[in-house]
C-alpha positions as CSV (number, residue, x, y, z in Angstrom):
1,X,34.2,24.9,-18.2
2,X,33.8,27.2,-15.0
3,X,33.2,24.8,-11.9
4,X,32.8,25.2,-8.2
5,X,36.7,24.3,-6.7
6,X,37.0,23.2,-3.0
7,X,40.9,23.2,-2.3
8,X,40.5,22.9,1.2
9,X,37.6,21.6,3.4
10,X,35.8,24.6,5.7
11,X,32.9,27.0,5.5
12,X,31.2,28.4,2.5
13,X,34.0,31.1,1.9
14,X,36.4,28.2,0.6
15,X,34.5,27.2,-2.2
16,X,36.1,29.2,-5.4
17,X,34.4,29.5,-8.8
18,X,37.1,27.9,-11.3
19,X,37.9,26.6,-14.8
20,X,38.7,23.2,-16.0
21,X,38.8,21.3,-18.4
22,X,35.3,19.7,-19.8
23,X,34.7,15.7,-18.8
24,X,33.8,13.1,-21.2
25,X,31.0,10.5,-20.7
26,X,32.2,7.1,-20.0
27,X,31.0,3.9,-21.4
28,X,26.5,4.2,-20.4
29,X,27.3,7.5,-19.3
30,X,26.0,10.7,-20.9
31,X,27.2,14.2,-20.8
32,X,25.0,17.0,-19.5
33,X,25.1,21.1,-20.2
34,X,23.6,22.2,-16.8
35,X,21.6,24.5,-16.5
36,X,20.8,24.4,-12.8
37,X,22.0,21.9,-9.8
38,X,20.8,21.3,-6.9
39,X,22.1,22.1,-3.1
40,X,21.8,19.6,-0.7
41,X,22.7,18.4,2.9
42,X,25.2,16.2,1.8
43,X,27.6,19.1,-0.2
44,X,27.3,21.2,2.9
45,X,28.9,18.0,5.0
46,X,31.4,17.4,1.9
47,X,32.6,20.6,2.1
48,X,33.4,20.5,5.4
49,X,35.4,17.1,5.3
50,X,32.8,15.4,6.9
51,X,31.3,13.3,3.5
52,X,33.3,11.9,0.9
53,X,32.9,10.9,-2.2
54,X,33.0,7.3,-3.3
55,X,35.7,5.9,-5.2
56,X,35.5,6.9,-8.6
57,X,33.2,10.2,-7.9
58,X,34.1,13.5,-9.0
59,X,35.2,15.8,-6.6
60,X,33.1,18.2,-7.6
61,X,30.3,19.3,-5.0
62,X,26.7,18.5,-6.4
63,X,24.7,15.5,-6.5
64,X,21.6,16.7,-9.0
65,X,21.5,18.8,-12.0
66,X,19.0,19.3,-15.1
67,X,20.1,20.8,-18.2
68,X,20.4,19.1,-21.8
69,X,22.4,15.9,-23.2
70,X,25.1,17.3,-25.3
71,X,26.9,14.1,-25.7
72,X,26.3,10.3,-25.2
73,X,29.1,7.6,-24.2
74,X,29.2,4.0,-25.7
75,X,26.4,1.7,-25.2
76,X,23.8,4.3,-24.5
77,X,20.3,3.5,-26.4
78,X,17.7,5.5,-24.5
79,X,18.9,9.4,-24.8
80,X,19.7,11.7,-27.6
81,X,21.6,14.5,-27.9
82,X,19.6,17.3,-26.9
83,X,17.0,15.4,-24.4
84,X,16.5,17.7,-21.7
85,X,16.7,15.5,-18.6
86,X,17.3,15.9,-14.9
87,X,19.5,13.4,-13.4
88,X,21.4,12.2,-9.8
89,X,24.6,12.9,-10.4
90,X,27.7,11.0,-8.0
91,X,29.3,14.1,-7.6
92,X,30.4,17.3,-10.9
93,X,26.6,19.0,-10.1
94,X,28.4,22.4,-9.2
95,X,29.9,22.8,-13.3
96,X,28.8,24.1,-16.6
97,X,28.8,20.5,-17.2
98,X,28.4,17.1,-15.6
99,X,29.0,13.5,-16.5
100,X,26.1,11.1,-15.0
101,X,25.0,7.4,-15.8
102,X,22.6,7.4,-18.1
103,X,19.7,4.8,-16.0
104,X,20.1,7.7,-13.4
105,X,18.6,10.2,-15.7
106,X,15.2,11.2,-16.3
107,X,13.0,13.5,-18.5
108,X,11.9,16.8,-17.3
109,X,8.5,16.6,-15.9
110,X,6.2,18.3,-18.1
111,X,5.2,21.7,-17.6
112,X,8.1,22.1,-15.2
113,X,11.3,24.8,-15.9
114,X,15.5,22.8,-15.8
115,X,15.4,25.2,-12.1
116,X,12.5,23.1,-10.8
117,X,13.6,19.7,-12.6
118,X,16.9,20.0,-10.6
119,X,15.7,20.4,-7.4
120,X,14.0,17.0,-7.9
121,X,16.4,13.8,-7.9
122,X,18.3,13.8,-4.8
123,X,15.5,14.0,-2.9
124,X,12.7,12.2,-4.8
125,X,15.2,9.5,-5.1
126,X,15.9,9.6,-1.5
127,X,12.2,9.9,-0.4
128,X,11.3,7.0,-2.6
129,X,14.2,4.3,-2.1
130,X,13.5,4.9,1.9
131,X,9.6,5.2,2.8
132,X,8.5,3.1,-0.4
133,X,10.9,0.5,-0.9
134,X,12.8,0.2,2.1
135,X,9.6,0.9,4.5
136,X,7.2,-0.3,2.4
137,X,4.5,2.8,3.4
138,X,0.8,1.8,1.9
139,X,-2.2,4.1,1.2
140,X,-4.1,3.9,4.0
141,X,-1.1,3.8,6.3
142,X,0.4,6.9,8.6
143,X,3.8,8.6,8.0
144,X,5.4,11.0,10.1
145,X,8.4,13.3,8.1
146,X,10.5,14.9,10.7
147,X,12.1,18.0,9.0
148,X,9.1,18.5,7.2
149,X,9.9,21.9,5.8
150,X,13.0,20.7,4.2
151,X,13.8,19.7,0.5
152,X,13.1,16.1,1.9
153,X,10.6,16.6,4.0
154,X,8.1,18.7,1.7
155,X,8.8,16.0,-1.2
156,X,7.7,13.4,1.2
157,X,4.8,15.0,2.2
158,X,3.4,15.3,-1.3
159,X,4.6,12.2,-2.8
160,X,3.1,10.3,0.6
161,X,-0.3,12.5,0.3
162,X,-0.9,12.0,-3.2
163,X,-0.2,8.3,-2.8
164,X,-2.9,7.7,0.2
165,X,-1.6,7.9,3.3
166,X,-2.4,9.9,6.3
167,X,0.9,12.7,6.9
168,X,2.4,14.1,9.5
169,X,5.2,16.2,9.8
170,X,7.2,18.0,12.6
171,X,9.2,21.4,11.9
172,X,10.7,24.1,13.7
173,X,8.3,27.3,13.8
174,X,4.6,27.7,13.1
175,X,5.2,29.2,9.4
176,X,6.7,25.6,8.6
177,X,4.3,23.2,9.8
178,X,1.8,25.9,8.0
179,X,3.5,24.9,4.9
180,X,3.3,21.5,6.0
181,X,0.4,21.3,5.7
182,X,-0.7,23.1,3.0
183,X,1.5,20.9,1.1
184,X,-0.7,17.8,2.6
185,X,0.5,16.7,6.0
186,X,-2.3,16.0,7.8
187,X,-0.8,17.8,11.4
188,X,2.2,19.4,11.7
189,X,4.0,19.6,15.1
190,X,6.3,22.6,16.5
191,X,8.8,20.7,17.7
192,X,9.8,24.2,19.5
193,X,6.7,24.3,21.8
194,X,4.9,20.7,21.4
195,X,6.1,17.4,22.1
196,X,5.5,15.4,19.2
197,X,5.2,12.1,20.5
198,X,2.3,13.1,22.9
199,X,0.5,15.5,20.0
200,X,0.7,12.7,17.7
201,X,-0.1,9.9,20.2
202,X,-3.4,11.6,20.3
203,X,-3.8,12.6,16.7
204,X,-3.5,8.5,15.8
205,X,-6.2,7.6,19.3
206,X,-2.8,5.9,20.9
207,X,-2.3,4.1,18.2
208,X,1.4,5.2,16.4
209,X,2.3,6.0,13.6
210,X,2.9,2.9,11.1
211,X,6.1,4.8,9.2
212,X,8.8,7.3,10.6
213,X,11.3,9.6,8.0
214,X,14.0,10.6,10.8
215,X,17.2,12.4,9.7
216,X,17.5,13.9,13.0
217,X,18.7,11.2,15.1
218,X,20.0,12.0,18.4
219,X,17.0,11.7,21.2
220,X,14.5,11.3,18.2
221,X,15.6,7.8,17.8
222,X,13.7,6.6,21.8
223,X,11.2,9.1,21.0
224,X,10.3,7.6,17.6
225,X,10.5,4.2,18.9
226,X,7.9,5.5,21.7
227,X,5.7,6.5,18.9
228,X,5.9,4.1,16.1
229,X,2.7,1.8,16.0
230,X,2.8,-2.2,16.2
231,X,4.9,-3.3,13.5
232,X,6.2,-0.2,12.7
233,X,8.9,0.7,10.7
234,X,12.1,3.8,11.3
235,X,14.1,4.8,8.4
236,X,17.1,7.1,9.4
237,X,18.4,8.9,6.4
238,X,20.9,11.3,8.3
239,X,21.8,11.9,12.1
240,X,22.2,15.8,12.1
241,X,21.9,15.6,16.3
242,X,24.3,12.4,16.4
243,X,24.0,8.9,15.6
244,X,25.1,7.5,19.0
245,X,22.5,7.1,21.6
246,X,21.0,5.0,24.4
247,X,18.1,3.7,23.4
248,X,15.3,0.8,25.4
249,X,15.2,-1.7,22.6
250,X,12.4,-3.8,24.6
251,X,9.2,-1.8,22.8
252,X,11.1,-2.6,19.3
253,X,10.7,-6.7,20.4
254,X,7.1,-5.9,21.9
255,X,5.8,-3.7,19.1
256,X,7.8,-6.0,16.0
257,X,9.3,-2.4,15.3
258,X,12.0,-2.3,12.2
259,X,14.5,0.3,12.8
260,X,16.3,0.9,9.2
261,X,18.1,3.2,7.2
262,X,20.0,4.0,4.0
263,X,22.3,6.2,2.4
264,X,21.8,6.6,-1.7
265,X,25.2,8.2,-3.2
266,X,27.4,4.7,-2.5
267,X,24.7,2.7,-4.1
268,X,25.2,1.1,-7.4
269,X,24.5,2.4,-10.6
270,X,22.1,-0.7,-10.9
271,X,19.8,0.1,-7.7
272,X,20.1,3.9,-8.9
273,X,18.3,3.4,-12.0
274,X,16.0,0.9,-10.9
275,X,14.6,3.4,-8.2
276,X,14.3,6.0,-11.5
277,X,12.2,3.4,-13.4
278,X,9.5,3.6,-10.0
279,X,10.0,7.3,-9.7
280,X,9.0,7.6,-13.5
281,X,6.4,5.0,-13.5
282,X,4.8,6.1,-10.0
283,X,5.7,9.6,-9.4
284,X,6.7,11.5,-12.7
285,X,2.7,11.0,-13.5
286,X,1.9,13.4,-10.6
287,X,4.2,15.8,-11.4
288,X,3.2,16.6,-14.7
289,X,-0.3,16.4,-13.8
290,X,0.7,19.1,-11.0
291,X,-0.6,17.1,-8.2
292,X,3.0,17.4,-7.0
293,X,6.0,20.5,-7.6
294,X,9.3,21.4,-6.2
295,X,9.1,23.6,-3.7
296,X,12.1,26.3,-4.1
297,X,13.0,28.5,-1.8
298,X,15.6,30.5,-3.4
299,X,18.0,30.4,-6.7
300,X,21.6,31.5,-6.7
301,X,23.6,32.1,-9.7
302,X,26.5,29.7,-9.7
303,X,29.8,32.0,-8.1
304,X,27.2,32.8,-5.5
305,X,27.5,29.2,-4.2
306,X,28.5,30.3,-0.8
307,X,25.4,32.1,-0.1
308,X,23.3,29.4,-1.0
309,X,25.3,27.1,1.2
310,X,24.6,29.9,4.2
311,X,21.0,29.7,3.6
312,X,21.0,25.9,3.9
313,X,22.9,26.1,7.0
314,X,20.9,28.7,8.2
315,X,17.6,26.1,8.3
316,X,15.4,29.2,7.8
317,X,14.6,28.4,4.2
318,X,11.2,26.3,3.4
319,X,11.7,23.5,0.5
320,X,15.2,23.7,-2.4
321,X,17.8,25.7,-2.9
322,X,19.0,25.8,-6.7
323,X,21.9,26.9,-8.0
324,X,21.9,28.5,-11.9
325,X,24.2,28.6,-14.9
């Protein structure tokens, strides 16, 4: 099979388009032919050395993929060969082909194409595990999405929207928040030009905001802590300006504040599927009803890997970036 090589960490120029051999699916694994994979945060930070994979991972950069089941290892009952599925992968996303466990799959959304389907796992999975499970956001309750033009951000808008809560988002020109909030968000900030703890301070009547999606860290972390509402909850997902800060911790004690956060790819194959079994039971129904779609930016065939990973390093892009096979 052709596959994305990285035989030495760096910028995009060191990925190299390579072949290899073909993997087999493990016991309650299957076997996917990809037909498109998703680019994330996370492969840009593995590529430079700075992310890992977990023991037992592939190597291979790319954590979500869609394409069809073309084989099925022992023990699996729900799939048959050729289901088309989009699925989380641990790692083997950037290949003709990809081995993933088969509770972290799920069925393409109808009425979407395998290029939107892949740009939907890694961060519906994400979005879910952290603002629904972990933070426990309600209809009727306020979110605020920093990065709210990214592949995170605009699936937490929707998903968050759709699901009855009031949205808002911060992002880093005026064209983003407008596509903030045509996407739902009820107020987007300019981080640029507005301080978002005072716009937003305002927008809630001084009251907070009950739920905040940070994966900026750095000074963010006071500043959300400054915002959050009485029994409020922060879930960092990422620390992209450093997760070492100085922070007053008396307003988490005096406002019952719960600062959490999460990372998905070392979870278990367990938690993995049971956060699949919500996202089809809860959120699969609004995709196919269109209440909800990927938002892609831009699609790169697969030896053009490195310009995808410059456009997602670049921040100027609005929503997914999808590699094709």
């Amino acid at each position: 099979m052709r596959y994305i090589n990285l035989p030495e960490y760096g910028g995009p120029e060191v990925m190299q388009l390579a072949e290899g051999e073909k993997p087999l699916p493990a016991a309650g694994e299957v076997l996917i032919e990809v037909k498109a994979a998703g680019v994330n945060r996370p492969d840009v930070f593995q590529r430079m050395g700075l992310y890992p994979p977990p023991p037992g991972a592939s190597p291979i950069l790319g954590l979500e993929v869609a394409g069809k089941i073309v084989a099925l290892g022992e023990g699996v009952a729900r799939w048959r060969v050729g289901d088309e599925v989009c699925a989380l992968a641990n790692g083997g996303g950037y290949a003709e082909f990809c081995t993933v466990p088969a509770g972290q799959c799920l069925p393409v959304p109808e009425g979407l194409s395998l290029v939107d389907a892949a740009a939907l796992p890694e961060t519906f999975f994400t979005v879910w595990s952290n603002v629904f499970d972990r933070a426990g956001l309600r209809a009727g309750e306020s979110l605020l999405v920093h990065g709210g033009s990214s592949g995170i951000g605009t699936t937490a808008i929707q998903l968050a929207a759709n699901l009855g809560a009031q949205v808002f988002a911060t992002a880093g020109s005026d064209e983003k928040c407008a596509a903030c909030e045509k996407l739902g968000a009820d107020k987007a900030v300019n981080y640029k030009s507005q301080d978002f703890v005072e716009v937003l301070r305002e927008a809630t009547d001084g009251r907070g905001v009950d739920v905040i999606l940070d994966m900026v860290g750095g000074d963010y972390v006071d500043r959300n802590i400054q915002l959050a509402a009485r029994d409020g909850r922060i879930v960092n997902i990422a620390f992209l300006q450093g997760s070492r800060v100085r922070v007053d911790m008396l307003p988490v004690m005096l406002k019952r504040l719960t600062l959490t956060g999460s990372t998905l790819r070392p979870q278990s194959a367990e938690a993995k599927a049971a956060i699949a079994r919500s996202l089809e039971q809860k959120a699969w129904p609004l995709l196919a009803a269109g209440k909800i779609r990927p938002q892609i930016s831009a699609t790169f065939p697969l030896e053009q890997v490195a310009e995808a990973h410059r456009l997602m390093e670049s921040n100027s892009h609005i929503g997914k970036i999808v590699l094709t096979l």
